[in-house]
C-alpha positions in Angstrom: 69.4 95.6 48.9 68.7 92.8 51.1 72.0 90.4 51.3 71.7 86.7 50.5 72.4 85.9 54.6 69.4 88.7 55.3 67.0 87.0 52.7 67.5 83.2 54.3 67.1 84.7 57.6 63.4 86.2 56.0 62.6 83.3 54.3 63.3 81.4 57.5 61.3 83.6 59.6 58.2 83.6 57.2 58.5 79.5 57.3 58.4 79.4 60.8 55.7 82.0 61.2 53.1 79.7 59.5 54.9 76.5 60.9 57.0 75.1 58.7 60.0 75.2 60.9 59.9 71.5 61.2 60.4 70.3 58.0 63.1 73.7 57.2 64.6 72.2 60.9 64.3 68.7 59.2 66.1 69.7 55.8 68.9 72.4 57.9 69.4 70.4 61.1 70.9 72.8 63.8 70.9 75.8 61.3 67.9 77.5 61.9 67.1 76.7 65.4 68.2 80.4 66.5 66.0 81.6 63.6 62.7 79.9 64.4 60.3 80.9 66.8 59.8 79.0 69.9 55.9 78.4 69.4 55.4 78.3 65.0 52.5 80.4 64.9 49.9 79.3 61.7 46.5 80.8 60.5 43.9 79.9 62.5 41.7 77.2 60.7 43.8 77.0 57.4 44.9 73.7 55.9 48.5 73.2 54.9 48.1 74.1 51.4 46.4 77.8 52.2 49.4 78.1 54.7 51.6 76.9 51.6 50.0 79.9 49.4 50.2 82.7 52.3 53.9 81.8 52.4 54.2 82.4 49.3 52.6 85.5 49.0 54.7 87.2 52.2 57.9 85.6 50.7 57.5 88.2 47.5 57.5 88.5 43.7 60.0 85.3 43.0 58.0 83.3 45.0 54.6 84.5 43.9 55.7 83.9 40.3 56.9 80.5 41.0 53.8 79.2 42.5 51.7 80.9 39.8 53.7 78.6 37.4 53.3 75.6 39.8 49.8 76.0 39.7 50.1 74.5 36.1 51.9 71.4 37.0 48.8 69.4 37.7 50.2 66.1 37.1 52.6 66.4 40.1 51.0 68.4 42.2 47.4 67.5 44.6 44.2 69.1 43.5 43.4 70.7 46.6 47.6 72.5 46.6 47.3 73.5 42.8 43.5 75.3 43.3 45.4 77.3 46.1 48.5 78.3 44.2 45.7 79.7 41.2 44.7 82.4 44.1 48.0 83.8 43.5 47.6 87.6 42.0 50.7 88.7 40.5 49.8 92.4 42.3 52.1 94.3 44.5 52.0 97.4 46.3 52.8 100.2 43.2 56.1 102.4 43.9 56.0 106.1 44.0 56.6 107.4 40.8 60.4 108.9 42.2 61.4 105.9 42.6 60.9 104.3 39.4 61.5 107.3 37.2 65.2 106.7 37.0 64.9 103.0 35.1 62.5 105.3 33.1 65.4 107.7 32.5 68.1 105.2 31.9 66.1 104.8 28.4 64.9 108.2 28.3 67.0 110.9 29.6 65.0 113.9 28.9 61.2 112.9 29.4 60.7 116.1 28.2 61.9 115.7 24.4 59.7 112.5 23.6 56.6 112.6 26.1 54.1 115.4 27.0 52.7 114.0 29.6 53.4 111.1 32.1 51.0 109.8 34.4 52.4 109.3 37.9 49.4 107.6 39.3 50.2 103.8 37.7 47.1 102.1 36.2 48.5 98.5 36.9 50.8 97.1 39.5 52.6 93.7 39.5 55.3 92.0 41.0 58.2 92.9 38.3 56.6 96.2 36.9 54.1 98.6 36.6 52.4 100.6 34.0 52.0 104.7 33.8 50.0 105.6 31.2 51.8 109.0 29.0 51.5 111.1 25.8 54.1 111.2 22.9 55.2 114.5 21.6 52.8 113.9 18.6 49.9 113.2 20.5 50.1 109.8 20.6 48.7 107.7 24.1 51.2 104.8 25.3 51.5 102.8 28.0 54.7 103.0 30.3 55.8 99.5 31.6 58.2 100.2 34.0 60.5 97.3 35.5 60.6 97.6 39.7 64.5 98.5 40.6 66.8 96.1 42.1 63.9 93.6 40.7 67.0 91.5 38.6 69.1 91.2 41.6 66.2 90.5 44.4 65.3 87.7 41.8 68.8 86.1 41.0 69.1 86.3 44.7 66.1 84.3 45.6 66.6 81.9 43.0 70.2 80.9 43.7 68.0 80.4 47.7 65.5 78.1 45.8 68.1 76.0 43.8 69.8 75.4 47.1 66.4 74.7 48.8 65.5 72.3 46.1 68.8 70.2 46.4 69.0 69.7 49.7 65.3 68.3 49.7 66.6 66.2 47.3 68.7 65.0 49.5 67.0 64.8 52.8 63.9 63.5 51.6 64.5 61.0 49.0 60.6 60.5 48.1 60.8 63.9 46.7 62.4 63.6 43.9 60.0 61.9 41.7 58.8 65.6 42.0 61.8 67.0 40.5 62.4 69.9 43.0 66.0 70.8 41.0 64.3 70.4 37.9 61.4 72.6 38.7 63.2 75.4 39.8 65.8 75.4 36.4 62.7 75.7 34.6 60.9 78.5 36.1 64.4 80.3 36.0 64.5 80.0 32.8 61.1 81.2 32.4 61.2 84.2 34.8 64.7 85.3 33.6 63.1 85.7 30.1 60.1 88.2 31.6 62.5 90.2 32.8 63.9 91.5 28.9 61.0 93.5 28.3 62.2 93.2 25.1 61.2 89.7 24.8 58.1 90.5 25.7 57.4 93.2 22.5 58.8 90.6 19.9 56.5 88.4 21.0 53.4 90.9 20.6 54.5 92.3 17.3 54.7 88.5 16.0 51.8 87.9 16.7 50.6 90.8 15.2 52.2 89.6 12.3 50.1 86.4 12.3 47.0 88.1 12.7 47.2 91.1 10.5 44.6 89.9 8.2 42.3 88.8 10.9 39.9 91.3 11.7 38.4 92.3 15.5 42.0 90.9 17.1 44.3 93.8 18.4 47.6 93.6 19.4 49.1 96.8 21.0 51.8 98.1 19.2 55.3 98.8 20.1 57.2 101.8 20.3 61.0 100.8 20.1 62.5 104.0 20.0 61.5 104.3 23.7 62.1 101.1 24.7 64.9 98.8 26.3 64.6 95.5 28.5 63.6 97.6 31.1 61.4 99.8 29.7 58.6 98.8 27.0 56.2 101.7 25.2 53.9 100.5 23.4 50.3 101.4 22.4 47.4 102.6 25.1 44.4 100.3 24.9 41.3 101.4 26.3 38.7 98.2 26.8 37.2 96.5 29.8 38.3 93.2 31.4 36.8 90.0 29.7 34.6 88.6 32.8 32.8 92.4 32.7 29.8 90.5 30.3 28.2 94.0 31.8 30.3 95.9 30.5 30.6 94.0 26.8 27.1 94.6 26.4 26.8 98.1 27.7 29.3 99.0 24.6 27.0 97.2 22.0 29.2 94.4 21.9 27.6 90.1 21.8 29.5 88.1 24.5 28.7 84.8 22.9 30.7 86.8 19.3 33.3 87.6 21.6 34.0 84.2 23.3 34.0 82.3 19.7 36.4 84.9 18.6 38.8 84.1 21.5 38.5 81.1 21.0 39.1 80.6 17.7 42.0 83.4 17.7 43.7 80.5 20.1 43.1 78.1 18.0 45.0 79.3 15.5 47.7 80.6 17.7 47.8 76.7 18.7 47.4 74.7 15.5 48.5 76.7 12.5 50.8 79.3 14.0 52.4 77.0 16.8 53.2 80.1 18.9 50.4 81.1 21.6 49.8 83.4 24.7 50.0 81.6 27.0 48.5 83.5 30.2 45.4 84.1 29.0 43.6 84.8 32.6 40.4 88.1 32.3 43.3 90.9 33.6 45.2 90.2 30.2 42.5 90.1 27.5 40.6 93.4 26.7 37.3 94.2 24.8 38.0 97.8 23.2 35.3 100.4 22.5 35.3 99.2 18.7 34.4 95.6 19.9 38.5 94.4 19.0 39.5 91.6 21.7 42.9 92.8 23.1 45.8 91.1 24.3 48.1 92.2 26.4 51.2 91.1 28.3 53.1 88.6 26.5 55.8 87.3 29.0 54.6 83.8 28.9 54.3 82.1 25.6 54.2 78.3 24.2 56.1 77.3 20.9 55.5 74.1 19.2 57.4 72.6 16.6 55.5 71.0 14.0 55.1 67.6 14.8 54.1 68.2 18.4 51.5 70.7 16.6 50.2 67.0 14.9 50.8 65.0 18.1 48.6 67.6 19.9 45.7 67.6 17.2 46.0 63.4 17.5 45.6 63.9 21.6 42.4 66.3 21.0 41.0 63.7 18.4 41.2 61.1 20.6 39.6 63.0 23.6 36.9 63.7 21.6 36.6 60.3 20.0 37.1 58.3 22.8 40.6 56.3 21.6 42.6 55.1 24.7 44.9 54.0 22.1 45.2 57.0 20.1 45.8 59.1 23.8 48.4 56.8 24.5 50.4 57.2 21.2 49.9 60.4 21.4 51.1 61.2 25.4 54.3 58.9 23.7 54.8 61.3 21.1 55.2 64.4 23.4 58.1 62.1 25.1 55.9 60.6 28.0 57.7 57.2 28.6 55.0 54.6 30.1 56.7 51.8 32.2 55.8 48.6 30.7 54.2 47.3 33.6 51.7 50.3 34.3 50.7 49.9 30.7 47.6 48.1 31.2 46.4 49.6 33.9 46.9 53.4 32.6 44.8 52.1 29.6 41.6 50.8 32.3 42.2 54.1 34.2 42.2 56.0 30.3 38.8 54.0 29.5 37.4 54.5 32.1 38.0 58.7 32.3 36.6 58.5 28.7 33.7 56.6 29.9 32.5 59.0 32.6 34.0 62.4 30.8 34.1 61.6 26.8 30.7 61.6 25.0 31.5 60.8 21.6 30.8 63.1 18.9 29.5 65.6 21.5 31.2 66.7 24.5 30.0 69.7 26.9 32.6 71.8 27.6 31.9 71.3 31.6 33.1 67.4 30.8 36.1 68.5 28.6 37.4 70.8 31.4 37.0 67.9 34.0 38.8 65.4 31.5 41.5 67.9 31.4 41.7 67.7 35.1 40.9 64.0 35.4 43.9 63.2 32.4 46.5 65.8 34.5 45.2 63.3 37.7 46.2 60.0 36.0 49.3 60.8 34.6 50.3 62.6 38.1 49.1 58.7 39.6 51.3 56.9 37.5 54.5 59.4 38.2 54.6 60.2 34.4 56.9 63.0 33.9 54.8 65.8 31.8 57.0 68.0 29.8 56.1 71.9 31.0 55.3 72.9 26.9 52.5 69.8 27.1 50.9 71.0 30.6 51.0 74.9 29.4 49.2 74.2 26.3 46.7 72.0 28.3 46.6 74.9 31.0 45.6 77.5 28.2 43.2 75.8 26.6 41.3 75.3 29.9 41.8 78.9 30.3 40.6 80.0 27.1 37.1 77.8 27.7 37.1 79.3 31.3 36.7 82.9 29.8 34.2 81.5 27.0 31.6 80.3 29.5 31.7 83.2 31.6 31.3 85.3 28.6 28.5 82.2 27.2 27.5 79.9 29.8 26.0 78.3 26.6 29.3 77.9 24.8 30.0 74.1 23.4 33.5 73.0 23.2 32.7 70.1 21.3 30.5 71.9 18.7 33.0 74.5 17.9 36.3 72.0 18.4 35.0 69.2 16.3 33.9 70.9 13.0 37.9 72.9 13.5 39.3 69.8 13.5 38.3 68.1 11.1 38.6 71.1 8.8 42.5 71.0 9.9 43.1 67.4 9.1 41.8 68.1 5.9 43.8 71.2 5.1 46.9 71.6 3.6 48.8 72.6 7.0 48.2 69.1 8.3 49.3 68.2 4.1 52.5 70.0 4.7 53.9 68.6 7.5 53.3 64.9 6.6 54.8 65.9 3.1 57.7 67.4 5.2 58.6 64.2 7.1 58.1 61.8 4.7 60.1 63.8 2.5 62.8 64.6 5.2 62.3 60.1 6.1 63.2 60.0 2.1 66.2 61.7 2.2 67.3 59.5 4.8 66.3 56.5 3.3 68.2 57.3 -0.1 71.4 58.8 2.3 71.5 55.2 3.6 71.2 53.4 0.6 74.5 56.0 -1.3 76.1 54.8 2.2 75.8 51.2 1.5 78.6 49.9 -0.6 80.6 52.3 1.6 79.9 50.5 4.8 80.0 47.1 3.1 83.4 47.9 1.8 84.7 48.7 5.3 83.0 45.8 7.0 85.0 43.0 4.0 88.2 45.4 4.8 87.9 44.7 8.6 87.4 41.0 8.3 90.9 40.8 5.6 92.7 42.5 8.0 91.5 40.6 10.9 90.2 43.5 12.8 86.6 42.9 12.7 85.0 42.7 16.3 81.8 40.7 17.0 80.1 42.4 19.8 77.5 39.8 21.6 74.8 41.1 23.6 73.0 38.4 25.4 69.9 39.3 27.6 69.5 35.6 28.9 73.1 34.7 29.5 72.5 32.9 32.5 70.2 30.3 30.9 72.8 30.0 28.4 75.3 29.4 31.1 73.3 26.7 32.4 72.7 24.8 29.7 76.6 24.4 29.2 76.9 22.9 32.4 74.2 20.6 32.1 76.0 19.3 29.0 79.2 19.1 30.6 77.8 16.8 33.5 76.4 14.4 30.7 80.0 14.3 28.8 81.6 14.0 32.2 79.3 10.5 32.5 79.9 9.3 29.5 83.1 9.5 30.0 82.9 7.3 33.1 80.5 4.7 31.7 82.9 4.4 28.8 86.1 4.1 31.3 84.1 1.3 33.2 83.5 -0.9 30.5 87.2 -0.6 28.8 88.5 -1.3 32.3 86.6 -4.2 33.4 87.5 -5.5 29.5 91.1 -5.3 29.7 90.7 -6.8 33.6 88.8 -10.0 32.0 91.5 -10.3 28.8 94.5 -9.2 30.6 96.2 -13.0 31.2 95.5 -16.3 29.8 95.8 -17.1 33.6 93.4 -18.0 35.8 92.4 -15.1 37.9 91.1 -14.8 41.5 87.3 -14.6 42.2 87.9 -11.6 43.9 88.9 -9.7 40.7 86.1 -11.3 38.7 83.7 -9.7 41.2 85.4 -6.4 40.3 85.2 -6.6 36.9 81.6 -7.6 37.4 80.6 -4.4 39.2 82.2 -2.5 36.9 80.3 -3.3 34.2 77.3 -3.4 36.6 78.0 0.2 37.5 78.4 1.3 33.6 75.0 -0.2 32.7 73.5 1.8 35.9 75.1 5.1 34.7 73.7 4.7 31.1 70.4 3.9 32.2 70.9 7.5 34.4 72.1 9.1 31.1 69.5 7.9 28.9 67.0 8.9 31.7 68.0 12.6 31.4 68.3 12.7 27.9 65.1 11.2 26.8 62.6 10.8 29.5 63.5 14.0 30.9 63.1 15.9 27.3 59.5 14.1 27.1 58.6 15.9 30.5 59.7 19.1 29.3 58.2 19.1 26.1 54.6 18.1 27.9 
């Protein structure tokens, strides 16, 4: 087991090797100058982003996996990065059988007493497992998924590297973090932590099992927990051929175009009235069996939705398809996308105008819906809107799921088979339901609020007897307010002065029945003169003044 120490030196080695010992020098300064070559070596003729994938690859299974799942985050990342991190294969070099046979063992001491046979020749490899195909004691053919060992720790160890990685990026370069490095990283630890349980992964096929047990030509393997623990999952053997073999379909009697509608429909389903889809649905995971069932297998990545966002979702479609900027917008809002006020505007022109060279009313190709897809992902990633990772899967599987049709139908129309669905949805009673649910659920606030009343009005008239009551004043303009006081002031404060003026000079002229000097005549006289000046200022400011602002 490599130590933590060991891996950074690897990871530091590989960086350098493809030369990105600058920016590691950049974000480490004087801490991996003895690690890095002195000339970085690269690939000759490959751009930064290909150098970006062949790092990833060399760096191993965590890595691969987390590219694989950045390759979905089109809103943040460039085209040209996210159609290199798609070549990732989640294949690895398969482990003799010795090796793997005691994580087999751990679940099942004595192969022996529950399998006839066992396969040591693996018929699929990846980067956490691989599969050996067996026999039960009954005669029964299953499929051996077999977790790599050491796979847990090699993973915690590499994310605990990334986490760190990710911060200190944060910190070093501050433009990265409308990216959300830290953020990134917790959720695809989150999401790799749960494809380890293997038992996850059989729930997840046996509920959806459940959900399509009365739909005919869909096949979900099933699962053998007797055998089976998180490392270890039996479950049925399913012979079929890969869904891009159209070759193959048709050599087995079996009509592509069916075949892609059936998909397709199966996820719609999974999407709008079940709210729980697979969510990987790439060729190496859906089967065509010798009965003409569509298989699924490997169900490590899956979407939930909650109700509403099942609504909000069918709203966004709707509004692709009927070309409402409005409707897109309330609907982005509803799956929590805040849109700064001043970008408003111009995210509805940059909307429009995707709609005007994408959209097509009534009828959309499914070439144009899978470039609005793209060109929707590109906006959103323009105006730094952060895209929650449930939102960008489901968008990422549906583009998917009309990849495979076309290859399977290069005829196949999204909008002739999305359009009628819809509207056959919004008139059903699921859509019914969950309206009748929130308004109902809104009701019961409402009438909890009104029993609350007399409560609250009670406790308000006992704070005011008693004195306690606080008034809590929010002002947004308080400096306008501010400034309005002191212009009132300065007009008090001269009308005080014009009114000391004239008393003054009065008492001055009745003070004595005595003849006074000139000189003191004179001052009375500009007194008053200076009183009759200052209210001619005053009624300047109040009146003419006024006039000019009121123009």
């Amino acid at each position: 087991m490599v130590t933590r120490i060991g891996r950074y030196a690897q990871i530091i080695d590989i960086l350098g090797k493809y030369g990105f010992g600058i920016v590691l020098e950049q974000a480490f300064p004087g801490k991996t100058r003895f690690r890095l070559p002195g000339t970085e070596q690269a690939p000759d003729q490959s751009t930064v982003y290909e150098r970006v994938r062949l790092v990833l690859e060399e760096l191993g299974p965590t890595f691969v996996k987390f590219g694989q799942i950045m390759s979905t985050r089109t809103e943040i990342f460039p085209p040209e990065l996210i159609a290199q991190l798609k070549k990732l294969q989640d294949h690895a070099k398969p482990l003799p059988f010795s090796e793997v046979l005691g994580v087999i063992q751990q679940t099942c001491p004595k192969l022996e007493d529950w399998f006839c046979e066992v396969d040591e020749t693996p018929v699929a490899s990846a980067s956490i497992g691989q599969v050996h195909r067996a026999v039960l004691k009954d005669g029964t053919v299953v499929a051996l998924k077999v977790q790599r060992p050491g796979i847990p720790d090699l993973i915690e160890n590499d994310l605990a590297i990334l986490q760190s990685m990710a911060e200190r990026i944060e910190a070093v370069f501050p433009e990265s973090r409308m990216y959300n490095p830290t953020g990134l990283v917790q959720d695809f630890a989150t999401q790799i932590r749960k494809e380890l349980d293997f038992t996850r992964d059989g729930r997840n096929a046996e509920r959806m099992a459940r959900n399509f047990q009365n739909v005919p030509g869909i096949h979900f393997p099933k699962i053998y927990w007797e055998y089976s623990s998180p490392h270890l999952l039996v479950m049925e053997f399913v012979k079929g051929v890969r869904i891009d073999n159209v070759e193959a379909i048709t050599a087995q009697g079996c009509d592509p175009h069916d075949i892609a509608v059936r998909g397709f429909y199966a996820y719609l389903k999974m999407i709008f009235e079940d709210g729980f889809f697979h969510g990987d649905p790439h060729p190496g995971n859906l089967l065509v069996s010798d009965m003409g069932d569509l298989v699924f297998l490997d169900f490590g990545i899956v979407g939930l939705l909650r109700p509403e966002k099942k609504q909000l979702f069918i709203t966004l479609l709707i509004a692709l398809t009927t070309d409402d900027v409005d409707m897109i917008l309330k609907a982005l809002e509803g799956f929590g996308i805040v849109v700064a006020e001043e970008n408003r505007e111009a995210l509805r022109d940059d909307l429009y105008i995707m709609l005007h060279d994408f959209g097509g009313g009534d009828e959309i190709i499914q070439f144009n819906f899978g470039l609005m897809i793209n060109e929707l992902t590109e906006v959103m990633r323009r105006y730094s809107l952060k895209v929650p990772m449930s939102l960008m899967l489901l968008l990422k599987t549906l583009v998917m799921v009309l990849d495979d049709a076309v290859r399977l139908d290069p005829k196949f129309s999204f909008g002739s088979e999305i359009t009628p669905y819809l509207r056959k949805l919004s008139d059903s009673s699921i859509l019914s339901a969950g309206y009748a649910k929130r308004a109902s659920n809104s009701l019961l606030e409402a009438v909890d609020a009104a029993f609350d009343l007399p409560r609250n009005i009670n406790l308000m008239l006992k704070h005011v007897s008693t004195g306690t009551i606080r008034l809590g004043i929010v002002e947004s303009d308080l400096k306008k307010f501010e400034m309005a006081l002191d212009r009132a002031s300065d007009k008090i404060i001269v009308g005080l002065i014009v009114a000391a003026l004239v008393v003054g000079s009065s008492l001055v002229l009745q003070a004595s029945p005595v003849s006074m000097p000139k000189e003191v005549m004179w001052v009375a006289v500009l007194g008053y003169t200076a009183a009759v000046l200052c209210g001619f200022y005053a009624i300047y400011h109040v009146v003419f003044l006024k006039m000019r602002l009121e123009r």
